[in-house]
C-alpha positions, 0 to 999 in steps of 0.5 A, spaced: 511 469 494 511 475 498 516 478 504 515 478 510 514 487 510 508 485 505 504 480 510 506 484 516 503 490 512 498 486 509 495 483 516 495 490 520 491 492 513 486 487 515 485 488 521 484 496 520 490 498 523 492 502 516 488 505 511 490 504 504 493 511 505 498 509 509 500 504 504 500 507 497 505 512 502 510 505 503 509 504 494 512 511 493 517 511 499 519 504 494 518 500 501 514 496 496 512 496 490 505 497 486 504 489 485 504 489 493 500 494 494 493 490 491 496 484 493 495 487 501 488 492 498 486 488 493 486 494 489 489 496 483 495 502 485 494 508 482 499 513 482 495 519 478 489 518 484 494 519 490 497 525 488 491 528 486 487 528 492 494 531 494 497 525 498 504 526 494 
């Protein structure tokens, strides 16, 4: 069951509120983890890719 930090982030997603970016920063900040990252995306966290368009 996801928190209540994922589904306030997962419904702002949906609305365009925040972009994937703003996401993965929450996965490396450990406010979330990889998992609830595609559970708000629908899309698999991929560490390597974030930090090599220089988001890191």
């Amino acid at each position: 069951m996801a928190s209540i930090l994922v589904n306030s982030l997962k419904r702002l997603y949906e609305s365009g509120r925040l972009t994937k970016e703003q996401i993965a920063e929450r996965v490396k900040k450990g406010s979330i983890s990889p998992e609830d990252y595609a559970y708000i995306t629908g899309e698999e966290y991929q560490a390597d890719l974030q930090e090599e368009r220089g988001d890191a």
